[in-house]
C-alpha positions in Angstrom: -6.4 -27.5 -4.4 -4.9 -25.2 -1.6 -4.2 -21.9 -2.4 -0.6 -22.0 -1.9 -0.6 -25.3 -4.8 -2.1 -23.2 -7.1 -0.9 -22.3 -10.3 0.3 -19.1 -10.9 -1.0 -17.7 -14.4 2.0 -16.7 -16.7 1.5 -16.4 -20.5 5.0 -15.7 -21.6 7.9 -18.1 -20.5 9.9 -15.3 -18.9 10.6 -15.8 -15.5 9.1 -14.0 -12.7 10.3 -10.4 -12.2 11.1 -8.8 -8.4 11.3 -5.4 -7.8 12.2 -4.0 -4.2 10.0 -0.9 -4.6 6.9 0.2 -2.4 4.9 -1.8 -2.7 6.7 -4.3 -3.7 9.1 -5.0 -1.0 8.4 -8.9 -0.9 11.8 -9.5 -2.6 13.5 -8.1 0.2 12.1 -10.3 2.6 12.6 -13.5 0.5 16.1 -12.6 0.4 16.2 -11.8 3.9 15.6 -15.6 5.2 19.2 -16.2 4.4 21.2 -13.4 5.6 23.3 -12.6 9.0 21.3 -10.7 11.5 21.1 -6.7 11.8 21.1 -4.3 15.0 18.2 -3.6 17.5 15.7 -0.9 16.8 16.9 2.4 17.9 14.7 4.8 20.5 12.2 7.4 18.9 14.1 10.0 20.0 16.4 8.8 17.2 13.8 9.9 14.5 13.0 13.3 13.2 10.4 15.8 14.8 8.3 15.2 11.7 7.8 11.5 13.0 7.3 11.8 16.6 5.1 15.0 16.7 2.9 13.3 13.8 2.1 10.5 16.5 -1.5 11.7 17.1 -2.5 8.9 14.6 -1.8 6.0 12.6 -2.6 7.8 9.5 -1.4 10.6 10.5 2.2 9.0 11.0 2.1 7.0 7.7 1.3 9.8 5.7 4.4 11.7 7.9 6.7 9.2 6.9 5.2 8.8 3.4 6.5 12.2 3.1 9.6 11.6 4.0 10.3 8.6 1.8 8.6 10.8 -1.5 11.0 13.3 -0.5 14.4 11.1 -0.3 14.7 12.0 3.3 13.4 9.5 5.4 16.1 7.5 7.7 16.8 3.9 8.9 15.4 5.4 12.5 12.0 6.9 10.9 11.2 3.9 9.6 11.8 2.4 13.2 10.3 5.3 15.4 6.8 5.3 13.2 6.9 0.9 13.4 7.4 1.7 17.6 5.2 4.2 17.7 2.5 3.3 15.6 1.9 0.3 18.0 0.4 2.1 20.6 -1.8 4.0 18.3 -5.8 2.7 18.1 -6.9 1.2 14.4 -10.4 1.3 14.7 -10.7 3.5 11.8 -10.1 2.3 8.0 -7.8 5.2 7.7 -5.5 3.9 10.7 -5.2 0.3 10.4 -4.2 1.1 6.7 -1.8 3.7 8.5 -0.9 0.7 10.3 -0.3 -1.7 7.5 1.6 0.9 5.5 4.1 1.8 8.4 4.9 -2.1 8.6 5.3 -2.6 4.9 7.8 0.6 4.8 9.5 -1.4 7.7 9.5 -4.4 5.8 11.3 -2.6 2.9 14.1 -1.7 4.8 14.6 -4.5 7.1 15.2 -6.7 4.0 18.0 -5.3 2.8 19.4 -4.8 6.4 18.3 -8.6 6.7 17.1 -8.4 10.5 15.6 -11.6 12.1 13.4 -12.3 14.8 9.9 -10.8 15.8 10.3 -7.7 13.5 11.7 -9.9 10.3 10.3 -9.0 7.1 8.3 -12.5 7.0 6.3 -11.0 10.2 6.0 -7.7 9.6 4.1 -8.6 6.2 1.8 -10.7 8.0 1.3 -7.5 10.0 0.8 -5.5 6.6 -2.1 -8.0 5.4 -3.4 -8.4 9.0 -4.0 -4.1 8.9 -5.0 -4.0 5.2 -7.4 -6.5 5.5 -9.1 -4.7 8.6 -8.8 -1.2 6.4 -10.5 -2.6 3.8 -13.4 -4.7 5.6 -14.3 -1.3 7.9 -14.2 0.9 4.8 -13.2 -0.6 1.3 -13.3 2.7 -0.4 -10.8 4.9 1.9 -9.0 6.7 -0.6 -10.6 5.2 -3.6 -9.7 1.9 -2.5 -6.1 2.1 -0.9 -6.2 -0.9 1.3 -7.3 -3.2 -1.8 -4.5 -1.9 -4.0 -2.0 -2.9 -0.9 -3.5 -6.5 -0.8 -3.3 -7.0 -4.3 -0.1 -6.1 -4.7 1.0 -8.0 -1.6 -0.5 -11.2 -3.0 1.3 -10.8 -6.2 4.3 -10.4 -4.8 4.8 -12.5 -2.1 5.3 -16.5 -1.6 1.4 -17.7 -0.2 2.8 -19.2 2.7 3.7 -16.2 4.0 0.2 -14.6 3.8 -3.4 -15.7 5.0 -5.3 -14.2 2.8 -4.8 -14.9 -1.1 -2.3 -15.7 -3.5 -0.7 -14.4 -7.1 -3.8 -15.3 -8.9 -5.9 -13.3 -6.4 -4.0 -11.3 -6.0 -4.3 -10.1 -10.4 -8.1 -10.4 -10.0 -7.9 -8.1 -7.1 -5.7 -5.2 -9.3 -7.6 -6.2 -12.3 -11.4 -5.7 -10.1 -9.9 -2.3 -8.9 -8.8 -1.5 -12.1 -12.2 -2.1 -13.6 -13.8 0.0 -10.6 -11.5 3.4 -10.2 -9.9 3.5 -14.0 -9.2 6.9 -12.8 -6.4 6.1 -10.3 -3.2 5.9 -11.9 -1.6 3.9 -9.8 -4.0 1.1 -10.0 -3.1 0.8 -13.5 0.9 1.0 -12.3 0.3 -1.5 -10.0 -1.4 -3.6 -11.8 1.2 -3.4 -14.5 3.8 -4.3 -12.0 2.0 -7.4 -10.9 1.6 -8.7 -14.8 5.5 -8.4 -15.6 5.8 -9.6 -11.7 4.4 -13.1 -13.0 5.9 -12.9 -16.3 3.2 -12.0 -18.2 4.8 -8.5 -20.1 2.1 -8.7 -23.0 -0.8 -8.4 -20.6 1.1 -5.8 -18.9 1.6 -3.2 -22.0 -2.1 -1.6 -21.7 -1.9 -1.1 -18.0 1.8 0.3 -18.3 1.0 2.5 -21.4 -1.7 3.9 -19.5 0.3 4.8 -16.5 2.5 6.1 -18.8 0.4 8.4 -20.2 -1.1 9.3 -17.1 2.7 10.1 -15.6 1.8 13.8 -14.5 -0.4 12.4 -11.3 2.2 9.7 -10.7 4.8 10.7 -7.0 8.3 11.1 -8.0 9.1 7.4 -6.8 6.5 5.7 -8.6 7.8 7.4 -11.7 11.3 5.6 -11.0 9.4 2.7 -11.5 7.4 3.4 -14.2 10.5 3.9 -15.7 11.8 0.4 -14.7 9.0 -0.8 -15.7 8.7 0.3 -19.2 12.3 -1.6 -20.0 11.3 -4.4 -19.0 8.7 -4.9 -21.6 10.0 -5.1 -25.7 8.1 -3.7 -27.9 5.7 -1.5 -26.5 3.9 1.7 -28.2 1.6 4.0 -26.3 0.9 6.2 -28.8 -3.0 4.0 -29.5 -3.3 3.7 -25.7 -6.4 6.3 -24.6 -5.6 7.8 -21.1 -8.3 7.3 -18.6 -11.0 9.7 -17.5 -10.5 12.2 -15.4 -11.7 12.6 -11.9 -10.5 15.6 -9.5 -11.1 13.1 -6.5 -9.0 10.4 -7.5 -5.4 10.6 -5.0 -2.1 11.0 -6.5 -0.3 7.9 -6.4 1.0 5.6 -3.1 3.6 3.0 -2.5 3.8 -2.0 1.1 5.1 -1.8 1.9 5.4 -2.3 -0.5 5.3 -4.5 1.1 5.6 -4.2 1.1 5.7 -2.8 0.0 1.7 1.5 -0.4 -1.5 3.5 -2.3 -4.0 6.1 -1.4 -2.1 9.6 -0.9 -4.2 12.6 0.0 -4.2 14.9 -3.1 -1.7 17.7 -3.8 1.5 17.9 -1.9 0.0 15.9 1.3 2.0 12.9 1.9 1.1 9.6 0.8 -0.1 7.1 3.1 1.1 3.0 0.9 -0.6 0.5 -0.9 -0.6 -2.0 -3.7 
């Protein structure tokens, strides 16, 4: 069967559940298809001195305008200057074609809801995001305790198979649930993968990985919390107080956003900015 016929596992009968935050944006670009089109891109010089003069990287500008967006600052234009700039930036690293896929997922966020068309639509700019995930994660699949996987997973959860190459809901679980399983230390792959169960309707699977995160809320950015938070009432019924936290590790990152899809995970640790995932 192809993998955009197959079935997406559910085991409640709730329907799916969308969310437009980092990293998952795919609900902005669903809605998108169907809307008037927005204005151009502006010129860098439109963006903020932390953008342009972080320009020495990919990475380097992801994780400038992940600090932005953590911080409630960034603009319409950041997002714009980094997508423009980033392209003439080299992603032979892990570390920049994730910088690369995270820029064009934070893109993707906000061009759904402005509902711009044409080369720089949503639908192509998460095709970008997987493209530059993919590449992250084949050159180095443990940059930042696996930041490029949590981004993919996510992205397949989220968004309709046809628009990606690369897997679909169902992978898209196993990937979160595999990364899960491998860095139970990382907060936010529990987040994320607690997003992606209530994503598909499943809330029951969802309550271990959302108590979890819960529990674990201290190492959690101030935007992930918001959705913690949305999160939690979405699910009836749930009680963390049985739910162990995970162990400990001092070199697990604080948590991402591609972005969302996109949605974006993998920041550097304390106070750096985040570069997005999952």
């Amino acid at each position: 069967m192809p993998r955009s016929l197959q079935p997406i596992r559910r085991t409640s009968n709730a329907p799916p559940t969308l969310r437009t935050t980092w990293p998952s944006f795919l609900l902005s670009l669903i809605v998108s298809a169907a809307a008037l089109a927005g204005a151009g891109c502006p010129s860098q010089s439109a963006a903020r001195p932390e953008i342009t003069e972080a320009a020495t990287s990919a990475l380097a500008l992801s994780d400038a305008l992940e600090k932005l967006i953590t911080e409630g600052r960034d603009t319409q234009e950041d997002r714009d200057a980094a997508y423009e700039l980033v392209q003439t930036l080299p992603t032979e690293t892990a570390g920049d074609a994730f910088g690369r896929a995270a820029i064009a997922g934070r893109l993707a966020e906000k061009k759904g809801a402005l509902s711009v068309l044409g080369d720089d639509s949503p639908t192509s700019l998460v095709a970008e995001a997987e493209e530059y995930a993919r590449k992250s994660r084949k050159l180095d699949p443990e940059f930042r305790l696996g930041a490029a996987t949590r981004m993919l997973g996510t992205l397949y959860v989220m968004a309709p198979a046809n628009l990606l190459q690369g897997g679909n809901s169902e992978d898209g679980i196993e990937i979160l649930e595999h990364l899960v399983a491998t860095h139970p230390e990382v907060i936010d792959n529990h987040l994320r993968l607690a997003e992606g169960y209530i994503a598909l309707g499943d809330k029951d699977s969802a309550k271990k990985p959302l108590c979890i995160a819960i529990n674990g809320r201290a190492s959690l950015r101030k935007n992930d919390g918001a959705l913690l938070d949305k999160l939690a009432k979405e699910v009836e019924g749930l009680d963390c107080k049985a739910t162990e936290a995970p162990p400990s590790d001092a070199s697990a990152p604080t948590s991402q956003g591609a972005t969302t899809p996109g949605t974006s995970s993998g920041a550097p640790p304390d106070g750096a900015p985040a570069s997005p995932a999952p």
